[in-house]
N, C-alpha and C positions, 0 to 999 in steps of 0.2 A: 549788174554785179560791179560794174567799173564806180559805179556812184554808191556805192558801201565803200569800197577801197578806199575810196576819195577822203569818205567821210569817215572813214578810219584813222586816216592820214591830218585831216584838219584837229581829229581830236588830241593824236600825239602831240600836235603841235601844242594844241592851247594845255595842256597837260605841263610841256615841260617851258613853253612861258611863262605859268603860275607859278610853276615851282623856281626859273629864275628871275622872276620880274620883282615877284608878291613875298614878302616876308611873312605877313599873315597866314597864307596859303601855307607855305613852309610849314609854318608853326599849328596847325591845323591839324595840317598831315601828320605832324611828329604825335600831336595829342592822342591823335587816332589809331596810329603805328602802337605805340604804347599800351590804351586801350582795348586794342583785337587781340595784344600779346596778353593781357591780363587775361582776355574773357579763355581763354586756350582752356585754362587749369580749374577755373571756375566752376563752382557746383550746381549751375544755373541750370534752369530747365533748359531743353531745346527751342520754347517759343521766346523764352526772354533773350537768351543768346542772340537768334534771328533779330527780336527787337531792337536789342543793341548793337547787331552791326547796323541795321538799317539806319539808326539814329545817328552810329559813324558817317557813316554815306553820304546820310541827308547834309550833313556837316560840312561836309568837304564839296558839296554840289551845291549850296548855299552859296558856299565864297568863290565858287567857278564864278555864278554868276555874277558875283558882288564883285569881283575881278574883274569879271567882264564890263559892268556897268561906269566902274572905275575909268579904266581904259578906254570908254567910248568919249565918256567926260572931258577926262585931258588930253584926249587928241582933238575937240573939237574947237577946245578954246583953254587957254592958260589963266583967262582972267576971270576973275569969282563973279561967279553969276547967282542967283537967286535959288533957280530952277536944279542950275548944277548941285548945289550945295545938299536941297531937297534928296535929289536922286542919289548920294553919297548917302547922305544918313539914312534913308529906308534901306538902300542896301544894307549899312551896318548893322541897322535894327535889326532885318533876316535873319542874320549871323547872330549875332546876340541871343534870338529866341532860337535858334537851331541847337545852338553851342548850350543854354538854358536849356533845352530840350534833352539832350545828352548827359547833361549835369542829373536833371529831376529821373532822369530813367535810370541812372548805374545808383544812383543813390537809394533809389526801390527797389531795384535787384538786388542789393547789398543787403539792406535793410530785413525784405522779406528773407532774405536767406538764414541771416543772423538769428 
């Protein structure tokens, strides 16, 4: 039980270092903030709802990691590496197709509703 707490506690952390480290994060969150407050009033069924928060989720658990991967980067070395550069942009790609992802699903919720 001591090792959930624990790992309770690690995730507060990385929670609210994203949220003061990463501006992207920030801005993530805000989209997503936004988005769940839309889907509230929405005429959407109950599985597309689900859909779309998942695809919020997936969103913001995307640039955890893309944070994460960030961070492991310029702590290990300050100077442009090859390899580094690599593991920067797949991260970004992630997010890219997450954030696409979210865009192509409220845009078919929308659509089929209309």
């Amino acid at each position: 039980m001591s090792r959930i707490i624990k790992a309770v506690g690690y995730s507060i952390d990385g929670f609210v270092a994203a949220y003061k480290n990463e501006p992207a994060f920030r801005q993530v969150l805000l989209i997503n903030v936004v988005l769940l407050g839309l889907l509230i009033p929405c005429p959407f069924t109950m599985t597309v709802k689900m859909i779309l928060v998942f695809a919020s989720v997936f969103s913001l658990v995307v640039e955890l990691i893309n944070t994460g991967i960030e961070a492991a980067i310029d702590h290990t070395s300050t100077e442009r590496h090859p390899l580094a550069k690599i593991a920067k942009d797949v991260g970004s790609a992630a997010q890219f197709l997450a954030l696409g992802l979210l865009l192509v699903l409220w845009a078919m919720a929308v659509v089929t509703v209309s």
